[in-house]
N, C-alpha and C positions, 0 to 999 in steps of 0.2 A: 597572537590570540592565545588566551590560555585554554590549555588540551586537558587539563585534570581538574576536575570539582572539588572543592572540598567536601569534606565528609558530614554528615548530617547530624551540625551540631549547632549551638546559636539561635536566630531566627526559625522560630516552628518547632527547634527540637524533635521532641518525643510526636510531638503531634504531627510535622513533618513526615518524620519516620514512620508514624500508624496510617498517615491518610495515603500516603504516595506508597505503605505495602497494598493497603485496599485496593485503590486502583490498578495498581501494577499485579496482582493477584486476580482481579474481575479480569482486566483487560489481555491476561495470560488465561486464563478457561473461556474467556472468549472465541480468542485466535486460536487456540486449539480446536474448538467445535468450526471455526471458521477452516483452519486446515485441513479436519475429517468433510467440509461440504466441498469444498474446494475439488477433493477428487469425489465425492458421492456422486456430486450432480450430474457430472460425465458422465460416472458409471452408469446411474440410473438411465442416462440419454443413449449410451450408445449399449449394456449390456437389456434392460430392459424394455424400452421403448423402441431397439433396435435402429436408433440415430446414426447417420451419416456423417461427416466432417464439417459439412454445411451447417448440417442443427446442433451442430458441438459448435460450431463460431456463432452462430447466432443465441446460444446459451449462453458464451463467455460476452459477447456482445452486448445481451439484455442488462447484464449484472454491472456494466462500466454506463452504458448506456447516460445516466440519470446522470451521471458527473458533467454531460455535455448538456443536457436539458435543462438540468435546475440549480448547477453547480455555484453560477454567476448570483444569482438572486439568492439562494443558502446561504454562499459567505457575507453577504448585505445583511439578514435576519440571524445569525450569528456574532457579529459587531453588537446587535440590537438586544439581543438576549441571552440572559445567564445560562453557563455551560452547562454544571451539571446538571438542572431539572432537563435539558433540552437532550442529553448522553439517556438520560433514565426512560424517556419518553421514546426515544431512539430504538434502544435497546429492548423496549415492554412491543415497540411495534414489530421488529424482526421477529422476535420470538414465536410469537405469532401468525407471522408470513410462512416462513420454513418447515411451521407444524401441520400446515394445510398441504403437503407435499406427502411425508407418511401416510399422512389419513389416508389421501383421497388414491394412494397407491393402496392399502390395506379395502378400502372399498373397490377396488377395481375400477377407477373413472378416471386415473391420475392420465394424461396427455403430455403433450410437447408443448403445445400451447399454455397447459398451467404451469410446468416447467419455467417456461421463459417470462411470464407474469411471476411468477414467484420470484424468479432473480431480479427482476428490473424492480417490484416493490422495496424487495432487501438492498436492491440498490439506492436508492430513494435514503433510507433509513442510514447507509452506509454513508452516503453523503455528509448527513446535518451532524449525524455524529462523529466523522474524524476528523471535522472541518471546528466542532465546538472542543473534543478530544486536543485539540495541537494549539486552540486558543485556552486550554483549561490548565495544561501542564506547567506553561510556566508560571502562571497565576499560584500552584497547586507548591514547587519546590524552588522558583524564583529562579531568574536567569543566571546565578552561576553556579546552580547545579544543573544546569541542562541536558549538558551532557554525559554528567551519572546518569541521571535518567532514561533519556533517550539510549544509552547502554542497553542499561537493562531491560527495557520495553523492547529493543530490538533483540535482543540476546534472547528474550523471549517469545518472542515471535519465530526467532528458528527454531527454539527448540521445539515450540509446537508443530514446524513445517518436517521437523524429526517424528516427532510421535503421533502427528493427523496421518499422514499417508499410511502409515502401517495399521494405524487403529481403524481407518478405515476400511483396511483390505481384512482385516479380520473382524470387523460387522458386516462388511459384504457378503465373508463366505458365510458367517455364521446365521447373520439373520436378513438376508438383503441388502441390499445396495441402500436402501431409503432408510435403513436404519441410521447410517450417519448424519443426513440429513435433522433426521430429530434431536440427533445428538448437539447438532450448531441450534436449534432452537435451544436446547435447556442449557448451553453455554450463555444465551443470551439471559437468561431470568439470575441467572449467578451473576454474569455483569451489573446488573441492573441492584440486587441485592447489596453487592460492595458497595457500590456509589451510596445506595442510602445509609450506610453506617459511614461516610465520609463527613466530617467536621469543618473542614474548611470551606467558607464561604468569600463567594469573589462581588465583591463592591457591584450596583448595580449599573449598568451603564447609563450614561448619563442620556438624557429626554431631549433636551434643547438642543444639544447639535445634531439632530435630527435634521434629515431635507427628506426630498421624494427618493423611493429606492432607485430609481435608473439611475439620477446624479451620484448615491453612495455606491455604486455598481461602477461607473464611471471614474470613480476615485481607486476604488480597487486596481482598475487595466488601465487607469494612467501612470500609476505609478510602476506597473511591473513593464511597461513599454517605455519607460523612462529610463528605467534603472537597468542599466548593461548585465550585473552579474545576476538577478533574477529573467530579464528577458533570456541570458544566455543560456541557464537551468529550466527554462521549459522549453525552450525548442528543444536543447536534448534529450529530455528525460519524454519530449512526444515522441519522437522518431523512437528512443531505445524500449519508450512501452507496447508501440506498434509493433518494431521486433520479437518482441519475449509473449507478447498476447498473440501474433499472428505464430509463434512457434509452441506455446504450452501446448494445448487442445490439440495440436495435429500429433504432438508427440504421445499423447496418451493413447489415439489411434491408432498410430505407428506400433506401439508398445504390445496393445490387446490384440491387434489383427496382426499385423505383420510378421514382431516378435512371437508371437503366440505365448506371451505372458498373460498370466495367471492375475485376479486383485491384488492378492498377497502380494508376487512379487515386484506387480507394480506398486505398491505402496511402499517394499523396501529402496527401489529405486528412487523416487521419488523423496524418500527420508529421509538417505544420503546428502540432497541438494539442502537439507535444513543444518544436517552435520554441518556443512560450510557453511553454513548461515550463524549456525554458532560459535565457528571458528571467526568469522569475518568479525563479529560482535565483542569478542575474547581481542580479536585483536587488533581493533580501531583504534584505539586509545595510542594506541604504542606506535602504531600507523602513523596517527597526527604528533606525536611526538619528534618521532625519527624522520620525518618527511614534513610536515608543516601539515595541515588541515588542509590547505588547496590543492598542493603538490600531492597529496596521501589520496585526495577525492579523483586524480585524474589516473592516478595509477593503477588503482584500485579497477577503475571504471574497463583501462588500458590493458590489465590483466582479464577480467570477467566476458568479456565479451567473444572471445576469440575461443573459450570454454563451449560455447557452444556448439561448436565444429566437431567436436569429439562423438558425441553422439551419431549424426546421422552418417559420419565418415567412416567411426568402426564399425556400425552398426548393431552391436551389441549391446548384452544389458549391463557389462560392465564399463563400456563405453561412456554409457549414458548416466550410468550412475559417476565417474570419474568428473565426466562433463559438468552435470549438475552441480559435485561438491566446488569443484574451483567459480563455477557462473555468482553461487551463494555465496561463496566467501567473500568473492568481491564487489557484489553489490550490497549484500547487507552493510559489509564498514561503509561505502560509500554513502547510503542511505543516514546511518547516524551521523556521518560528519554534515551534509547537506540540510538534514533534517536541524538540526542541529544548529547551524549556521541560520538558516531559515527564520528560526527563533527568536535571535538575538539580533535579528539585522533588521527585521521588519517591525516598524512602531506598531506596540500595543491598538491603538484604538483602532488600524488600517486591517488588524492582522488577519480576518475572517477574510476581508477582501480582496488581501492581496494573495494568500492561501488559494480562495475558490480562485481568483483570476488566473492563478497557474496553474494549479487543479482540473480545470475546465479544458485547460489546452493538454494537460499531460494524461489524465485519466480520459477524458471527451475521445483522446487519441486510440485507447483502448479498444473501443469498441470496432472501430478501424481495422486495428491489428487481429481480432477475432473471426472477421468479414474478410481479411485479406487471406490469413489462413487455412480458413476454410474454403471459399473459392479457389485459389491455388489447390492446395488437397485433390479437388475435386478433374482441373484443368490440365496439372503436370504431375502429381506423383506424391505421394506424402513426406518419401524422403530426399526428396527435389525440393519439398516446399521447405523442411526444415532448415537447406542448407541457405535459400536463399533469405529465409528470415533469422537466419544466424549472419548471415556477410551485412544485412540491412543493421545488424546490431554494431560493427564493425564499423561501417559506417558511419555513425552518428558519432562513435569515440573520434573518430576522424574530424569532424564538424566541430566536436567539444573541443578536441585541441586547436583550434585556429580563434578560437573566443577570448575572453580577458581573463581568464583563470591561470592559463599557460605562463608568462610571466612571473607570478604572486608563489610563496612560500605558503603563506598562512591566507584564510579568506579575511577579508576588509571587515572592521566594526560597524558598531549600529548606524545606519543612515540615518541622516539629518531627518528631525520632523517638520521645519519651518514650510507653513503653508500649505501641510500637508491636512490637516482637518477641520479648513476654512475654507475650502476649494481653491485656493491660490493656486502659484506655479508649483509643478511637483517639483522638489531636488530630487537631482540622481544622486545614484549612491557614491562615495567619494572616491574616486581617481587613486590608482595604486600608486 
């Protein structure tokens, strides 16, 4: 497989170049307002509404939530309909979710109950859009630059997981905890802004091969129940999302009560783990190089997990920060080579479908790991619970090694499409 893109030259050019900076530009101030909510919300749940562990996993819970509810039927009406009007609509409705969160705390009426309606709406929103997001990209830079891409978008994504956690803790102290909250709504109206200066237009999908949506739902989870190396990447990535969502939330707790840290300094801890994020992003490419793309995703995976021990074992904040940067460094490369793979493996016209069908199992799992979490928290100990939703993460690398990636250097090419968009028999994907 090849591990390096060419450079952005040829087909799209300049226009290439200007549309995939817009997005990669919106979808970077995005994920930054998305990194400062990420810790707002907690803080708002457990420093101002004085939330427990519980209503911190059922806040991480509400927000995965909708990937299990509407996740399956999403990817069917994303097959159906153009990307980016469906990103812009996305994005106009988030914005607007997370700004009723400020308000209604500057009025004095904000709850735990609107809390967890806010995140499940944004989750909702989160859904159509990373689901039409991952069917727009390669449409947007063509599949053999994917992986430049997916670079940078991930390389992006840490570094805002670098600069959300601190920018947070320094709107918390300064002007509240809810101030970051608003800060992820006006991330969303800048997303939404890029998009419409974006020029590149994706063909309409076609009308006639239409059927009823359960059958196109159907097509979706037959073919990722067919195909070995996609069945084998959601059962892991459910088990290792339950891990990481049944251990974020308890750790912020651990952090503020236990620790007796400060926002600030939780938000430098916490920025640390984006440091690795954009170390792992720096150095996936060279990953897949020197190790092959399949060999690099299991390593990667093989290394990160066991990161997590660090934390609740020294129990420190330097601990936790050391922990965080090695867990980021190795799931981010993992994340690009996967994602990545993902791409180019899965046929165009299936790709909403076969996206939400494993989507559904791996994020649907999310809200699990929230609910596990937090009940544990509550049952043995917060940093009992950590260790045991770090060994569960441990676990699942275990499970990944006994699948059909173990064998392989490099992951498999695109899978066969025959019979795939007629309802025929599914092919699986081909045999290493």
């Amino acid at each position: 497989m090849t591990t390096a893109d060419p450079p952005a030259a040829g087909r799209g050019g300049r226009r290439w170049t200007r549309d995939f900076r817009l997005v990669w530009a919106g979808e970077t101030i995005s994920l930054l307002g998305g990194s400062v909510a990420a810790v707002s919300l907690p803080l708002v749940a457990v420093v101002t509404l004085h939330a427990g562990t519980l209503a911190t996993g059922l806040l991480t819970a509400a927000a995965w939530l909708p990937w299990l509810l509407v996740g399956l039927p999403a990817g069917a009406w994303v097959d159906r309909l153009q990307k980016r009007p469906l990103m812009l609509a996305c994005d106009l409705c988030a914005a607007a979710v997370f700004a009723t969160v400020p308000i209604a705390a500057w009025a004095g009426t904000l709850t735990m109950t609107h809390l967890i309606v806010a995140a499940a709406a944004g989750g909702v929103a989160q859904v159509f859009f990373t689901l039409a997001y991952r069917a727009y990209l390669p449409v947007l830079v063509g599949p053999e630059r994917l992986l430049h891409a997916n670079t940078r978008l991930q390389g992006s994504e840490s570094a805002a997981g670098v600069a959300g956690p601190g920018l947070a803790g320094i709107l918390a102290q300064a002007f509240g905890a809810v101030s970051g909250v608003l800060a992820d709504a006006a991330s969303f109206v800048v997303s939404a802004v890029c998009l419409l200066c974006v020029r590149t237009r994706e063909p309409r999908p076609a009308r006639g091969a239409r059927r009823r949506l359960p059958a196109e739902i159907r097509d979706g989870l037959r073919f990722v129940a067919h195909d070995r190396y996609l069945r084998a990447l959601a059962v892991f990535s459910a088990m290792s999302n339950i891990s990481l969502m049944g251990y974020q939330p308890v750790r912020m707790v651990y952090l503020a009560r236990d620790a007796g840290a400060g926002p600030g300094a939780i938000g430098v801890v916490l920025a640390l783990a984006g440091v690795g994020g954009v170390t792992g992003a720096a150095l996936a490419g060279r990953i897949a190089g020197r190790f092959g793309t399949a060999r690099g995703f299991l390593l990667c995976e093989a290394f990160a997990a066991p990161m997590l021990l660090l934390g609740p074992i020294g129990g420190g904040l330097a601990w936790f920060a050391a922990g965080g940067f090695g867990a980021g460094m190795g799931i981010v490369a993992s994340n690009i080579l996967t994602g990545t793979f993902r791409q180019r493996y899965s046929p165009a016209g299936l790709f909403g479908r076969i996206t939400a069908s494993t989507a559904a199992l791996n994020y649907g799992a999310i809200p699990l790991g929230g609910l596990l979490g937090g009940t544990l928290g509550e049952l043995i100990g917060v940093r009992e619970t950590l260790v045991a939703t770090a060994g569960l993460a441990i676990l699942s690398v275990g499970v990944l090694l006994l699948g059909p990636f173990r064998p392989l250097r490099d992951f498999p090419g695109p899978a066969r499409r025959d019979g795939l968009l007629t309802g025929g028999a599914l092919s699986p994907g081909p045999s290493a």
